[in-house]
N, C-alpha and C positions, 0 to 999 in steps of 0.2 A: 870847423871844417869848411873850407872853400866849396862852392856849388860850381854846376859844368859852366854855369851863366858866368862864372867869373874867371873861372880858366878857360874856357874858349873866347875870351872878347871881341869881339868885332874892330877889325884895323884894317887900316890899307897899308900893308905893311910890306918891305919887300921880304920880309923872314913870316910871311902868313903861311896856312895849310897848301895852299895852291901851288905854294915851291916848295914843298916839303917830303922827302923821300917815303914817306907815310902815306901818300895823298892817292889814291888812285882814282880818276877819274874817265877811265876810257870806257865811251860806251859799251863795245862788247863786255869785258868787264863787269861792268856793274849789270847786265844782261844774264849773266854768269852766276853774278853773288844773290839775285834777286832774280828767281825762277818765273815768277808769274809775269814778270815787267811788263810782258811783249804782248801778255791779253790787254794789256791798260794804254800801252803805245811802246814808246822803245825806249831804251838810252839814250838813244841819237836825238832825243825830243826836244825843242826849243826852249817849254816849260821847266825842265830842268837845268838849263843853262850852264856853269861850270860846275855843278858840283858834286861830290863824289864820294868816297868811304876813305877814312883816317884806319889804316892795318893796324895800329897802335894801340887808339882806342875802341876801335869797332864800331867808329858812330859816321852818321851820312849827314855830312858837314859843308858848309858853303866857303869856296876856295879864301874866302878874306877873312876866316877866323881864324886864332890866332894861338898859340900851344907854348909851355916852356920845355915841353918835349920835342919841341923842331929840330931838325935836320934838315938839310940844305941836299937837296936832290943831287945828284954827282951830274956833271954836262955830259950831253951826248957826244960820244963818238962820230967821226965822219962818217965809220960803216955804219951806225942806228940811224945817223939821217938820213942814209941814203934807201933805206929800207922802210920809211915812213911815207 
């Protein structure tokens, strides 16, 4: 049996978690899914840099690991960017 250490590997990869329709990393968000955050500091925190929760696997992952369950985030819309 594979371990997470070997299916999540670390790559700089353009098909990593960071672009991957699983990935959520928006501060609010993670403010959201982790109730206490905001007594400790916030999402928006420097310390935690990009990275965010895999919906897929459930786990709080840094955006350059790497999954054979990737998906490719769909592009944004001109209306989503203009509302960002």
């Amino acid at each position: 049996m594979r371990g997470w250490s070997s299916l999540f590997a670390r790559a700089a990869a353009k098909d990593s978690c960071g672009t991957c329709r699983h990935f959520r990393n928006d501060p609010a968000y993670l403010e959201e899914m982790f109730k206490g955050l905001t007594s400790f500091s916030s999402g928006y925190a420097s310390v935690r840099g990009d990275d965010g929760l895999c919906a897929e696997h459930d786990l709080y992952l840094s955006p350059t690991n790497t999954c054979p369950r990737y998906a490719a985030r769909a592009a944004a819309t001109a209306a989503e960017l203009s509302t960002r």
